[in-house]
Structure formats: structure tokens, C-alpha cells
SELUMFI-404958 format. One line per 5 residues: for each residue x, y, z of C-alpha. Coordinates in nm, 3 decimals. Layout:
<atoms>
X/Y/Z ~ ...
</atoms>
This chain:
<atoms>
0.000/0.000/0.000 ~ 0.120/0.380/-0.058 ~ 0.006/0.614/0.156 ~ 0.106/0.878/-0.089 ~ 0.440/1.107/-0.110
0.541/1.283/0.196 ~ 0.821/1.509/0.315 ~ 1.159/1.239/0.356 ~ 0.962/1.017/0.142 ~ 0.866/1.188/-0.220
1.008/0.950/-0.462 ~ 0.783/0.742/-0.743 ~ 0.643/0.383/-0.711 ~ 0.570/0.145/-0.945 ~ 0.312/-0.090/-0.820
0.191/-0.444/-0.987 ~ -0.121/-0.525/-1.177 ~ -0.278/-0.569/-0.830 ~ -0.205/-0.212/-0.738 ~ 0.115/-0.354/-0.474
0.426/-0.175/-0.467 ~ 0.682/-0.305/-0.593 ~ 0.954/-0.022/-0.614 ~ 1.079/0.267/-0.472 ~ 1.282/0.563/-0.670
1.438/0.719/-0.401 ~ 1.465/1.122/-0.416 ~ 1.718/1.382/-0.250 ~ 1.619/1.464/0.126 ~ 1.421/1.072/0.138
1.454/0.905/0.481 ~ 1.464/0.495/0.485 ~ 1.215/0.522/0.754 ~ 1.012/0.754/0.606 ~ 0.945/0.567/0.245
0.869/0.243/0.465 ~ 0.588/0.437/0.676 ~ 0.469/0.546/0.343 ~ 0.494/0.201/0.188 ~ 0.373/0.011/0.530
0.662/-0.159/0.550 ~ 0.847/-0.093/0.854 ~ 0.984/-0.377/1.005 ~ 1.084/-0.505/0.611 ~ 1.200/-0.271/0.415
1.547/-0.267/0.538 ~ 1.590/-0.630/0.477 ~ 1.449/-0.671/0.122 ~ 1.686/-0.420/0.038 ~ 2.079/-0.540/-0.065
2.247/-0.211/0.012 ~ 2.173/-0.029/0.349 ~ 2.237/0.335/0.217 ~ 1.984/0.496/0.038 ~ 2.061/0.702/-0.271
1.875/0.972/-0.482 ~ 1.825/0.795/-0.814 ~ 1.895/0.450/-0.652 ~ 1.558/0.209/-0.695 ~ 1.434/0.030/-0.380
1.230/-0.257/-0.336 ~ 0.910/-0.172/-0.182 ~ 0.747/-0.516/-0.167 ~ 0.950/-0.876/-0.112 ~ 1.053/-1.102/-0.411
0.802/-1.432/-0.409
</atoms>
């Protein structure tokens, strides 16, 4: 679910045919924590994630791989 772009947390997502996130494009000034209260996804984002630093430009994932 997106709750919609926020300050720390204004990047695009790209969601599935069911309308679930599936990425994150991270944007200057975005906070980790942030995009996962936007994206409900807390306690996972972090660890679907390969790289722990977030980068403007740099894609996230916003949902886990089945």
C-alpha cells in the first residue's frame, strides 16, 4: 500500500497489476524510515533491500521477491 508522497519520502512507485508496490525511486532529502511508513513496511523494508544506504536515483524494493 502507498500512503502517498510525503516530506523524507517523495520518490515514485511502481506498483503491480494488483495495485502492490513493488519499487521505490528514491529522491534527495528521502529518509529509509520515512518511504517504509509510506509504503507500510516498517519492520521489512530494510531487509528486502541489498544495500543499506539509500541514494537519490537509486531504486528500492518496496514489496519482497516471491
Amino acid at each position: 500500500m502507498d500512503l502517498g508522497a510525503r516530506p523524507y519520502a517523495q520518490g515514485e512507485v511502481t506498483v503491480d497489476e494488483d495495485g502492490t508496490p513493488v519499487t521505490y525511486a528514491v529522491e534527495a532529502g528521502d529518509v529509509e524510515a520515512v518511504i517504509a511508513e509510506r509504503l507500510c513496511a516498517y519492520t521489512v523494508l530494510g531487509s528486502m533491500n541489498h544495500v543499506r544506504t539509500i541514494q537519490p536515483g537509486a531504486g528500492a524494493l518496496a514489496h519482497p521477491r516471491p
